[in-house]
C-alpha positions in Angstrom: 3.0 24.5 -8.1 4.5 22.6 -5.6 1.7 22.3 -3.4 -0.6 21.1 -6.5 1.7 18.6 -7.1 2.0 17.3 -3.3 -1.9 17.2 -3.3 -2.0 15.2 -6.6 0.6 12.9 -5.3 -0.7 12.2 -2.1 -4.5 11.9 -3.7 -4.6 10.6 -7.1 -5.5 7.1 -7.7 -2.7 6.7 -9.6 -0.2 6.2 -6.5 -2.8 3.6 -4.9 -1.3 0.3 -4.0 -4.7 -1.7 -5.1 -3.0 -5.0 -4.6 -0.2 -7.7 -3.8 -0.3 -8.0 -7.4 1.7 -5.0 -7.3 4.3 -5.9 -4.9 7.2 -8.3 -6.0 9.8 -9.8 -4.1 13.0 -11.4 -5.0 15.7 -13.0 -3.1 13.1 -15.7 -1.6 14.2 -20.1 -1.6 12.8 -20.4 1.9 10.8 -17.7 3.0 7.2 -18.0 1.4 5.5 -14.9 -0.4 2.7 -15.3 1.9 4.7 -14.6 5.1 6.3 -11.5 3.3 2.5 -10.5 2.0 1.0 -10.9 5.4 3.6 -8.0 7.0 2.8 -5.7 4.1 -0.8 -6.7 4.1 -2.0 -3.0 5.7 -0.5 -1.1 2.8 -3.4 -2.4 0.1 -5.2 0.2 -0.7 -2.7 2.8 0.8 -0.8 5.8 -1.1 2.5 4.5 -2.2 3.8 7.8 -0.7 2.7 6.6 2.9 4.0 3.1 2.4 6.7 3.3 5.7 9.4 1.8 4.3 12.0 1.3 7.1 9.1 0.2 9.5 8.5 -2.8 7.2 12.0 -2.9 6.2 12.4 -3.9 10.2 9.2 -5.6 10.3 10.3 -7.9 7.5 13.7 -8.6 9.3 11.7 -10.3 12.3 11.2 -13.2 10.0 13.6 -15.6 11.1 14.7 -16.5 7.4 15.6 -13.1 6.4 18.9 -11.4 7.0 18.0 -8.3 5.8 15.7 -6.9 3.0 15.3 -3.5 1.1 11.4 -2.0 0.6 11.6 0.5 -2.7 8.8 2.7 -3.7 8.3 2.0 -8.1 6.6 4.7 -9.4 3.6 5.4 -10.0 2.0 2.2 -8.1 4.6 -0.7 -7.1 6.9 -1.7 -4.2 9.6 -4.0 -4.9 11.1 -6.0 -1.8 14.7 -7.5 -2.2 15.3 -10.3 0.5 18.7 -11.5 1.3 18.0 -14.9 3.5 20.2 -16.7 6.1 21.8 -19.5 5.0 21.7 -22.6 7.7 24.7 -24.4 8.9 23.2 -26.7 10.9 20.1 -28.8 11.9 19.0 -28.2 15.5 16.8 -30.1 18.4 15.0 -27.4 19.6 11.6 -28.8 22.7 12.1 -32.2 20.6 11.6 -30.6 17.5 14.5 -30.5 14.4 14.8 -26.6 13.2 18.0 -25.0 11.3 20.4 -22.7 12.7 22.6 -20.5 11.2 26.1 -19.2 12.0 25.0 -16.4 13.8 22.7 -18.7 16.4 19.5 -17.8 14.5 16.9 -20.7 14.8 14.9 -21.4 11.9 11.9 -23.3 10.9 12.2 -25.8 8.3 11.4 -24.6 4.9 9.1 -26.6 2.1 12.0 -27.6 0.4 14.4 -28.9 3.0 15.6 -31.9 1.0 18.4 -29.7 -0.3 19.9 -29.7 3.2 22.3 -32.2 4.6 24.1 -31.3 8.0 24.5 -32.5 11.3 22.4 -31.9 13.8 23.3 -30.2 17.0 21.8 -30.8 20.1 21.8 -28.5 23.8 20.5 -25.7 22.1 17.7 -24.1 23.4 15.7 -21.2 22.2 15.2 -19.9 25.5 19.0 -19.3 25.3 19.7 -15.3 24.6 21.4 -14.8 21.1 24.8 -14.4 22.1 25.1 -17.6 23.7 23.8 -19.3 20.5 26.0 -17.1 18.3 29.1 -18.3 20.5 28.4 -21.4 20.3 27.5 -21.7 17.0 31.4 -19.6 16.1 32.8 -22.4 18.0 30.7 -25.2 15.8 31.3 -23.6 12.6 35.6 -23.4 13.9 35.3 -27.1 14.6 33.7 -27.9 10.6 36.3 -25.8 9.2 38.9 -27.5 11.1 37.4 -31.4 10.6 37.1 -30.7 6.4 41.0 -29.1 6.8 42.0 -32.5 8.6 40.1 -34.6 5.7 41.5 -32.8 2.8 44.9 -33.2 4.3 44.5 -37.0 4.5 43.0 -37.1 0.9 46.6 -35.6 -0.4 
């Protein structure tokens, strides 16, 4: 029995992920569909049961918008991604060219809809810089912000 139904899960149309139609994501304002369609691209036309999840789980997190993401299976033919982006603090001039950043020192390219943003933007960071740096440096920016807005609301009193 349980053989017949690991060869019928494993082979039967039914578990065939035919198309993006059949993935949905959530959790997206600045990552486009596209970028999250073009890492799950090889799974079309692939068993749902040899869908790797935590490789694309990691694969997805590469994406400089995203924080993290879930991949679920859906029964009998559907993957559902959840997305949980970063959320900029800052614009940064990165080789001349404005990108965001966000508290952990993760650069970020601008998204479509960028007229939502207002911040200031920082300059003397590279990308070449490793992480950490960035991260640091961005702890002491985001210190300074919380200090300056502590100073103003004192002075509105």
């Amino acid at each position: 029995v349980w053989y017949g139904l690991q060869h019928y899960g494993t082979s039967s149309w039914r578990f065939r992920l035919d198309s993006s139609d059949n993935i949905t994501v959530s959790g997206m304002n600045s990552v486009a569909r596209s970028q999250i369609l073009d890492v799950m691209a090889s799974d079309i036309d692939r068993n749902i049961f040899f869908v790797p999840l935590e490789q694309r789980k990691k694969q997805l997190e590469q994406i400089p918008w995203i924080q993290s993401a879930a991949v679920m299976r859906l029964l009998p033919n559907r993957l559902k991604i959840v997305v949980t982006e970063r959320t900029p603090v800052a614009f940064v001039e990165v080789n001349s060219h404005i990108q965001m950043i966000d508290a952990n020192g993760v650069i970020m390219e601008m998204p479509a809809n960028q007229s939502r943003y207002s911040f200031p933007v920082i300059i003397g960071i590279s990308d070449n810089d490793p992480l950490s740096m960035r991260a640091a440096r961005m702890k002491i920016y985001t210190r300074f912000m919380r200090e300056l807005q502590n100073s103003q609301s004192l002075t509105d009193v």
